[in-house]
N, C-alpha and C positions, 0 to 999 in steps of 0.2 A: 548351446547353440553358438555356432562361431560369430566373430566378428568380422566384418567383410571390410576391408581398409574407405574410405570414403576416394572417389575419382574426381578430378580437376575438374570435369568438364560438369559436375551433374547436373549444376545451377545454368550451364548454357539455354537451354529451350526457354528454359523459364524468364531469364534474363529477356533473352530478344524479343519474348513475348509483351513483356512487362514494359519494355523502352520502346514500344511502337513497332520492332523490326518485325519482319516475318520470315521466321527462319525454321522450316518445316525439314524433319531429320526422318529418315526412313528408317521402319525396325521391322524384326523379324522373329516368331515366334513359332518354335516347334512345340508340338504336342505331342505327348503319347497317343496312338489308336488311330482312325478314322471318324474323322467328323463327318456327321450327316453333310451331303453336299450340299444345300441349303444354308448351312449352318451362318457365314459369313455374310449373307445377304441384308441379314439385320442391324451387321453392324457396320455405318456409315465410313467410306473409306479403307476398309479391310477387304484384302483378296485372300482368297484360301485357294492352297495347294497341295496334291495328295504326293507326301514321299513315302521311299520305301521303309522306312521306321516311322510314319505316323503322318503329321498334315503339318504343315506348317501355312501361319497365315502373315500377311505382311499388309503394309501400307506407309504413311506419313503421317509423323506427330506434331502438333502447335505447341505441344506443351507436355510435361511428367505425368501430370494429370490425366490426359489419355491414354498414356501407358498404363497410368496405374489402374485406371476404370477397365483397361480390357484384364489387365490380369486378375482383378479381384472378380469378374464375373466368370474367367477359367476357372478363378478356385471354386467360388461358390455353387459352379455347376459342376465339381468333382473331375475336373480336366486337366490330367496331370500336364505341368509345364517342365521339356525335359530341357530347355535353349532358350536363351532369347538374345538380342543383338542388336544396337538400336545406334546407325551409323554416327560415325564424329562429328563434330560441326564443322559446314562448309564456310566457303568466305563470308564474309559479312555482304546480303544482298541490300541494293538501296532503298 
């Protein structure tokens, strides 16, 4: 299995979280297939979109932690994940 180099920013969300700040970062998740159109409803803060390679769902994260919860329920519902993208951190809000 490769090793993927570790990025500067990963501890961001989490940091701002952690020091009071609220710093909510927008990401993006393509999937293989066609998701039931319902599919996203459940989950709090996720829009889903039908592209021409599959559905991609997006929203705003508080924290890794919600990243990491949608993705481990793609895996363990057998959903292949072929993208994902989860914007830089913007300025520091007050």
């Amino acid at each position: 299995m490769a090793s993927h180099p570790a990025r500067s920013d990963t501890c961001d969300m989490e940091y701002d979280h952690q020091h009071g700040g609220v710093s909510t970062r927008r990401f993006r998740i393509w999937v293989q297939g066609r998701l039931d159109e319902g599919f996203s409803r459940g989950l709090t803060g996720i829009d889903q979109e039908d592209m021409p390679a599959g559905t991609m769902l997006s929203g705003a994260l508080l924290d890794q932690s919600q990243l990491h919860s949608t993705l481990d329920l793609l895996r363990n519902l057998g959903i292949e994940v072929v993208r994902f993208e989860v914007d830089p951190p913007g300025a520091p809000r007050p």
